[in-house]
Residue, then its C-alpha position, 0 to 999 in steps of 0.5 A: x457497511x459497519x463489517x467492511x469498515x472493521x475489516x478495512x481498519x484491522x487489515x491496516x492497522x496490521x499492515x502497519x503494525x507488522x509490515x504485513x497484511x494478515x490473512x483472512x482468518x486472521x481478520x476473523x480470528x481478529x474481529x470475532x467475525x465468521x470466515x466467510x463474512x471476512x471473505x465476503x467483505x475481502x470482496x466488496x472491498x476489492x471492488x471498491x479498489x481498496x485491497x488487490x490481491x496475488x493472482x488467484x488467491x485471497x492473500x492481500x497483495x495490496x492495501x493501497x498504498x502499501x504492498x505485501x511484496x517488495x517493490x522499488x519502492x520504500x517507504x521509510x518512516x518514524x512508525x516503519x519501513x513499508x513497501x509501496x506500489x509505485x513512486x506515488x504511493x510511496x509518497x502517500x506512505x509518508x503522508x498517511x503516516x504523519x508527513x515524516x520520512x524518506x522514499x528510496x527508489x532508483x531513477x527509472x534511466x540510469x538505475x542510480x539510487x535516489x533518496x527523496x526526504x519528505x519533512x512536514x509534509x513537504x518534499x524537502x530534497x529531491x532531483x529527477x522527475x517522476x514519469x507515469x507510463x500510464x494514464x491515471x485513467x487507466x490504472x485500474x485496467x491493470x492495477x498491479x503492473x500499472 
């Protein structure tokens, strides 16, 4: 659907410009589009698992791979410096935004700070390993503490 294409491309286009999702009216407003067809499509692409948002509100918590909130995830890059979701999507940060940057987290253990540098594409220095508690599979099942 044309509509929530447009909306899709506008909430990350100022997610990236601002480092913050915009509001439905501001999608509206944006767009020339009537609220309640922004609204609408804010629905269909939650279901398609494209935007998550704060419990009972419409307010964009998630983009994946970019979060609204700050998590123990940044994503340092040439355009900005974003908050994501988790380790993976930090990485995916990078990756959407040219293959250039540096993901700062801390080990999951011992709390020390890590820095992973990511150049070209390629994860260019790091130690540790990366532990996902929960299956793939069921990610989804609670996306936003998964």
């Amino acid at each position: 659907m044309t509509v929530d294409r447009d909306v899709r491309l506008f909430v990350y286009e100022r997610f990236l410009d601002q480092a913050l999702p915009p509001s439905a009216e501001e999608v509206a407003a944006g767009l020339s589009l009537p609220l309640e067809e922004v609204e609408a499509s804010f629905a269909r692409l939650e279901e398609g698992h494209v935007l998550v948002f704060a419990p009972g509100t419409r307010n964009i918590w998630m983009a994946n791979p970019l979060s609204a909130f700050p998590t123990a995830f940044r994503a340092e890059t040439p355009r900005g410096a974003y908050w994501a979701n988790c380790i993976w999507d930090a990485f995916g940060v990078v990756a959407m935004l040219d293959g250039d940057g540096v993901v700062r987290t801390s080990c999951g253990d011992c709390g020390e700070e890590m820095e992973l540098r990511v150049e070209d594409g390629e994860l260019a220095r790091a130690e540790g390993v990366a532990h996902f508690a929960v299956p793939a599979r069921l990610w989804w099942d609670n996306i936003g503490y998964s």
